[in-house]
KOLZAMAR-723250 format. One record per residue (C-alpha): y negated, z negated, x. Coordinates in steps of 0.2 Angstrom, whole numbers. Example, Ala and Ser with C-alpha at 12.3 -4.5 7.8 and 13.67 -1.06 7.14 Angstrom:
{{22,-39,62}};
{{5,-36,68}};
% end
This chain:
{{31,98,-121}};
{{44,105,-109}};
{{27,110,-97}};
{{20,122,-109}};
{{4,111,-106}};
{{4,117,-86}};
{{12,136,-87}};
{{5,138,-70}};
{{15,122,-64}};
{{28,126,-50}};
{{28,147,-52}};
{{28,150,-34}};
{{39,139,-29}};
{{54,149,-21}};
{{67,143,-12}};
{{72,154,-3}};
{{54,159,3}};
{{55,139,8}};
{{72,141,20}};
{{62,157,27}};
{{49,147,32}};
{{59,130,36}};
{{69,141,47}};
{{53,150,58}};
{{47,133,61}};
{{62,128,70}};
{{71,115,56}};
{{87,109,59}};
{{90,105,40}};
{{79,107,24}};
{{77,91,12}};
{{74,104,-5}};
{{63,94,-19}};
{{74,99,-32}};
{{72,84,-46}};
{{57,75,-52}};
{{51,63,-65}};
{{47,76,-79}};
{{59,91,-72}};
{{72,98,-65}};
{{72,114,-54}};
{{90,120,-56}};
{{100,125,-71}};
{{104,106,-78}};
{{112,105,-95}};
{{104,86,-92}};
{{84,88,-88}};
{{74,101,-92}};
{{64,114,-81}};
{{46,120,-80}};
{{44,128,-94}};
{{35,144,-83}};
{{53,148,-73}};
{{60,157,-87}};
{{79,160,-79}};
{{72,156,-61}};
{{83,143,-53}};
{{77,138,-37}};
{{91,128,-28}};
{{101,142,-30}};
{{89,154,-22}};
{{88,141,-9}};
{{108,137,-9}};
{{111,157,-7}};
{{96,158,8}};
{{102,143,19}};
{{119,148,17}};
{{117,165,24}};
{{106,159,38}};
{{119,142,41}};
{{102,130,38}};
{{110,113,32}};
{{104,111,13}};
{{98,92,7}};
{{92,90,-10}};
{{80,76,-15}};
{{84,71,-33}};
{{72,54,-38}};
{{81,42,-47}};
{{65,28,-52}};
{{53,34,-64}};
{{61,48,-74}};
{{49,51,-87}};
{{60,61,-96}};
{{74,51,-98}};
{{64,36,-104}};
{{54,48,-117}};
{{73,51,-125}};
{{81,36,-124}};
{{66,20,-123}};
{{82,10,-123}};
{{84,13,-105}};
{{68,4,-100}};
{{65,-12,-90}};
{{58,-24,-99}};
{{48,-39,-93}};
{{53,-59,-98}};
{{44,-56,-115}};
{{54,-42,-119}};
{{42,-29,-118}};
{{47,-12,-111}};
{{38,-8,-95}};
{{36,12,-97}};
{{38,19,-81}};
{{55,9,-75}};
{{71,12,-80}};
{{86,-4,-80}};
{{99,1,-64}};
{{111,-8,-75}};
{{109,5,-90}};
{{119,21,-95}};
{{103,29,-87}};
{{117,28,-73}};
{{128,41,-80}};
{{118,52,-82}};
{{112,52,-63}};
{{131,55,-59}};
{{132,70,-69}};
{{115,77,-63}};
{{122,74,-42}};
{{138,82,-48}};
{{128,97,-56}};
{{120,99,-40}};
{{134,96,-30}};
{{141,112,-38}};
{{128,123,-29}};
{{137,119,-9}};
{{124,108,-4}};
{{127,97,12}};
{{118,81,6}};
{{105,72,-4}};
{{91,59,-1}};
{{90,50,-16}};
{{73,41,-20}};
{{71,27,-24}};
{{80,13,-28}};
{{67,2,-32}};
{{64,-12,-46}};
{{44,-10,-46}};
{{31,-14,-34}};
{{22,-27,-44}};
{{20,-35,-60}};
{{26,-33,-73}};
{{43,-37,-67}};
{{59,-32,-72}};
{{72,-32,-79}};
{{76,-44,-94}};
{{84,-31,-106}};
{{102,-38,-114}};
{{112,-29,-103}};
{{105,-39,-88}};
{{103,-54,-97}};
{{122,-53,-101}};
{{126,-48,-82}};
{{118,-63,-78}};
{{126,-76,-88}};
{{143,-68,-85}};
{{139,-70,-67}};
{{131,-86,-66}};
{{137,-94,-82}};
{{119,-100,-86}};
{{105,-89,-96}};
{{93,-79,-86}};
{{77,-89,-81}};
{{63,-87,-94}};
{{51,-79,-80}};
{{44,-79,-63}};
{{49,-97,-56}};
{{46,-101,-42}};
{{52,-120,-42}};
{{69,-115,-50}};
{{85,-113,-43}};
{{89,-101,-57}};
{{74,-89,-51}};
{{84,-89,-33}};
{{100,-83,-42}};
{{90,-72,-53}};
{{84,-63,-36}};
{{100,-64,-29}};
{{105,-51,-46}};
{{88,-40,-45}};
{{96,-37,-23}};
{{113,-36,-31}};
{{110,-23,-45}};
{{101,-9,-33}};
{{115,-14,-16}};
{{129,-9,-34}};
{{118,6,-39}};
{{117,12,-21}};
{{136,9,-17}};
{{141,19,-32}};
{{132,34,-31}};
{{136,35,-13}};
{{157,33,-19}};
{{153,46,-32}};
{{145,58,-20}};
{{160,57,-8}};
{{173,57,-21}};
{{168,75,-28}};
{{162,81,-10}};
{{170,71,4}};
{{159,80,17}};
{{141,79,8}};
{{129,66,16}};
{{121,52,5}};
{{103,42,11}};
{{92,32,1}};
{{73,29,1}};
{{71,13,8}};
{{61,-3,5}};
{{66,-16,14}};
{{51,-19,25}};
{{34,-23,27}};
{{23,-21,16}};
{{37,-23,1}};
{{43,-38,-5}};
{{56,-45,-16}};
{{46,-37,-31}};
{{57,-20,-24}};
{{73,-29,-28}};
{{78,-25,-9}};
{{82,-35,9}};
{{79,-28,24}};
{{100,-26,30}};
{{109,-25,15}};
{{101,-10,7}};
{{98,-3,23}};
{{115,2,26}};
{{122,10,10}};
{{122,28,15}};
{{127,38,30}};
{{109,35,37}};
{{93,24,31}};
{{77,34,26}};
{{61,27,28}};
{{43,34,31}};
{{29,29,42}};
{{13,38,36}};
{{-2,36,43}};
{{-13,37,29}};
{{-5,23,20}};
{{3,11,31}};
{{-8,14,50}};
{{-4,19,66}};
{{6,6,71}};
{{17,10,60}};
{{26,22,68}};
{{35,12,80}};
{{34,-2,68}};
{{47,7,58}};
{{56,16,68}};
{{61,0,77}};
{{66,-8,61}};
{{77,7,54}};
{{86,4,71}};
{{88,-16,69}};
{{94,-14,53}};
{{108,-1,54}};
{{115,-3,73}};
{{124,12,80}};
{{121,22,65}};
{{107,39,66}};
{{89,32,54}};
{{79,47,49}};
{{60,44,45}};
{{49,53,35}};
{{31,57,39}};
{{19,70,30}};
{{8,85,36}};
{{-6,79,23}};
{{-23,68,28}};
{{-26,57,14}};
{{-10,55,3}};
{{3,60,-5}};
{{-5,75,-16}};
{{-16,82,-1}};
{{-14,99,4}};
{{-27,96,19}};
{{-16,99,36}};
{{-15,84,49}};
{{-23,90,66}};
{{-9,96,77}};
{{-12,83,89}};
{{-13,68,76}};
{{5,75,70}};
{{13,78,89}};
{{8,60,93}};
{{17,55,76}};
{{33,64,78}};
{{33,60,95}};
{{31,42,93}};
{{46,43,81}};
{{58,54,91}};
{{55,41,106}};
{{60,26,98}};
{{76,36,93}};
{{72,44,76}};
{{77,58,69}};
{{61,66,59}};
{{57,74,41}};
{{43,81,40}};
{{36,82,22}};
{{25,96,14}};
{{19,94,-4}};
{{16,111,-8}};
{{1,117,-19}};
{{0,114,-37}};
{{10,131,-41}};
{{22,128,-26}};
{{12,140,-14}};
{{16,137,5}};
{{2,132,15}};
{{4,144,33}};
{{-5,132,42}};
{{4,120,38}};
{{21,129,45}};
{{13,137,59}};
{{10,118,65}};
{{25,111,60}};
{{35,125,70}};
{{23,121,85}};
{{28,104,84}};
{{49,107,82}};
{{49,120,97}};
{{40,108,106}};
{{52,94,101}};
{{68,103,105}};
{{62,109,121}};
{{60,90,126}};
{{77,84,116}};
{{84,77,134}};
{{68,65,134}};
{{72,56,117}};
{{86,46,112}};
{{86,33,127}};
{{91,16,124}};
{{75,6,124}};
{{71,-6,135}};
{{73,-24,125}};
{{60,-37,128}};
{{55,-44,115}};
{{64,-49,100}};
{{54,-51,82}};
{{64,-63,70}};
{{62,-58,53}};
{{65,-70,38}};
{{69,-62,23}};
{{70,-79,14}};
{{51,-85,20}};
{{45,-67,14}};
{{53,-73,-2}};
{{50,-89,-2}};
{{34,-94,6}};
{{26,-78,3}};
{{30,-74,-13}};
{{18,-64,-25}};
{{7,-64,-9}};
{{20,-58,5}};
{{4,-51,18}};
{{3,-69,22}};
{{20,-70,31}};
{{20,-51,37}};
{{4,-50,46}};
{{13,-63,58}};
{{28,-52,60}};
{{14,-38,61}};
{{4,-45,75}};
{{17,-50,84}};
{{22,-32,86}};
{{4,-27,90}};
{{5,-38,103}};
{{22,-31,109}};
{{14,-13,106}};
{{-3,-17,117}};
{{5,-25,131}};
{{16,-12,133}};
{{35,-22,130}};
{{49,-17,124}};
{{51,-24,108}};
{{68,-24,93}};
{{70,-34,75}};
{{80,-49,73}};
{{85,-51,57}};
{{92,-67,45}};
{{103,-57,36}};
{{113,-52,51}};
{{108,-62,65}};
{{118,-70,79}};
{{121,-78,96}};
{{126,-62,105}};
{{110,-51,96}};
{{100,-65,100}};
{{104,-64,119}};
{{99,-45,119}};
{{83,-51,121}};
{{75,-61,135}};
{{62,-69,123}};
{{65,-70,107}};
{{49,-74,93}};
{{48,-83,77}};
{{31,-78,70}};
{{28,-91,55}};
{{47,-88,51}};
{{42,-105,38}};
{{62,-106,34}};
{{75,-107,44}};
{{91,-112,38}};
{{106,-124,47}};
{{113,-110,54}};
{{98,-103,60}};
{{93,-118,70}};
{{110,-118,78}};
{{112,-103,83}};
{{92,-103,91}};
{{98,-120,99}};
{{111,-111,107}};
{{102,-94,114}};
{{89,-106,122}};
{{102,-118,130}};
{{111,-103,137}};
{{93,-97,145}};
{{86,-88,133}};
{{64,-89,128}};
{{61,-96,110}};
{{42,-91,109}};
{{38,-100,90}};
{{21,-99,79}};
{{11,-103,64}};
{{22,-113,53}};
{{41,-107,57}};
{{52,-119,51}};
{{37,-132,41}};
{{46,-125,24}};
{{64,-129,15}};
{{76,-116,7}};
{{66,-117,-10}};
{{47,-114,-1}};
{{41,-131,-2}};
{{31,-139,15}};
{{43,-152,22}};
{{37,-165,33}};
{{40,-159,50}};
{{50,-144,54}};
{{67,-138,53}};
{{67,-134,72}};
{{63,-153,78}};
{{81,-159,74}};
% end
């Protein structure tokens, strides 16, 4: 019904009111939520707007605002779940292995893609500097996707073999099927990252990332790959959802996972979740952001404005404690941290051995940085993906917490950091499972 349901919906939110404010509290760059499920809000021949702004566009009153006060302009567009689309063309939807369409995901490999290209470039036309594009994921649990016929014709061109019939976890053609699912978002993210550079050379590109704990291979991503697609990862940390520990959790991955490139992490000014308006304590937020910005982040700080778009106060006059205070400590962040500790990370036992059930194998890669966090060590990721001897010997210990697989090459090159002096600290099952998840005998890590 184009919002005439919700007239009040979005009426006071201004952008340029919103770059006033971003630009009291101290922000270095405004992320501009321009596109959502249901709407738009910018003049798009593509996705409608709410149907109570009349001829109000608001990224150009943010666009004209920024420009004229030099405040760099991002603009968050969400890809996954556009209700809109999916309405208007069904075809579009994932579909499970029975063929059913799952209503709220749409297939990556449809022409849903097009028109994602044609909204950046609409967008683009407004002299922005950037977007955070969110998210590129496949689900976050059942039921999974995508079985439509373009994917199952993808696949059988790629692997000359039809697309398993289902979840199967004793199949070799369920490993190839999620070597597609990782494939189809790392081709998603590379082209709309091209696209974006080949209309505006200049405009950054970062996607919202799922590639660690608590997300598994239902996300359709690995923890390097589609870490590194844009000029910077995003992740969040997020108190209310994910704990404390998060924090440095996070932060520690972004870095592991994109070496020598800048990782920016989003965290919010709300309690509970996502749609609360309560304000964080200023303290509970310093320790956050602080947190973040000394393990070598840089730091978003996300309001979800009120119902009708209305700019909390509180909220700012926190927010622009907190960026005065940051900037007036800049020489304090940003060191290189001291590396103690390295976590091994197994994207393949997340897989794997874990499964449908992946908290089984994370809460050893979790407690192993708790212990790191109590004790007070320095502490970095190690990852499968990317691993090798010279990462390795970053570390003067190195720990495999119930990393259950561990491949030929693997073992080798752990055989190799510990004969050249390096500490191999191993627990719970590491190396007990082969490539397929099934208990072998002894372990991998015996030979």
């Amino acid at each position: 019904a184009g919002g005439r349901h919700a007239p009040d919906y979005a009426r006071n939110f201004n952008g340029a009111e919103i770059v006033r404010r971003s630009v009291e509290a101290g922000a270095e760059y405004l992320v501009l939520w321009v596109r959502d499920g249901e709407f738009t809000f910018h003049d798009s021949r593509l996705v409608p707007k709410p149907a109570g702004f009349g001829e109000r566009d608001v990224l150009r009153e943010a666009a004209d605002e920024a420009r004229r006060v030099r405040l760099p302009l991002i603009v968050y567009c969400q890809l996954q779940y556009p209700a809109h689309e999916l309405r208007t063309h069904p075809d579009w939807k994932a579909r499970t292995s029975e063929g059913k369409p799952i209503d709220h995901l749409v297939c990556f490999n449809s022409p849903y893609t097009n028109v994602v290209k044609s909204l950046l470039a609409e967008m683009l036309a407004y002299g922005i500097d950037g977007f955070h594009l969110d998210m590129v994921d496949q689900g976050f649990g059942p039921p999974h996707g995508c079985w439509c016929e373009r994917c199952q014709a993808g696949f059988e061109a790629e692997h000359r073999r039809p697309m398993p019939r289902g979840v199967d976890w004793g199949s070799e053609d369920w490993d190839r099927m999620l070597q597609f699912r990782y494939a189809t978002s790392d081709r998603l993210e590379k082209m709309l990252t091209e696209h974006v550079r080949s209309l505006a050379p200049r405009a950054t590109v970062d996607f919202n990332y799922h590639g660690n704990p608590p997300f598994s291979w239902e996300v359709g991503q690995t923890p390097v790959v589609h870490a590194g697609n844009g000029d910077f990862v995003t992740g969040e940390a997020g108190l209310w959802a994910f704990g404390a520990l998060t924090a440095s959790f996070n932060a520690a991955w972004y870095r592991a996972a994109t070496p020598g490139k800048p990782f920016q992490v989003a965290v919010q000014r709300g309690v509970r979740m996502y749609h609360d308006q309560t304000t964080r304590p200023l303290q509970d937020m310093r320790w956050e952001l602080f947190t973040l910005l000394a393990h070598g982040a840089f730091v978003t700080m996300i309001d979800k404005t009120a119902y009708d778009g209305w700019l909390d106060p509180v909220a700012y006059g926190r927010i622009g404690e907190l960026l005065h205070e940051a900037r007036a400590r800049r020489a304090h962040f940003g060191q290189r941290p001291v590396a103690e500790v390295g976590i091994y990370f197994s994207s393949r036992t997340r897989d794997w051995v874990g499964r449908d059930k992946p908290a089984s194998y994370f809460q050893g890669v979790q407690g192993a940085h708790k212990a790191c966090v109590y004790e007070h060590l320095g502490f970095g990721f190690l990852f499968e993906e990317s691993v090798s001897l010279d990462a390795l010997q970053q570390f003067p210990v190195v720990c495999l917490p119930q990393a259950g697989i561990l491949s030929e090459r693997e073992v080798a090159l752990l055989r190799a950091y510990v004969e050249g002096g390096g500490t191999l600290l191993v627990t719970g099952h590491s190396g007990q499972f082969d490539r397929m998840g099934r208990p072998q005998g002894g372990t991998s890590l015996e030979a």
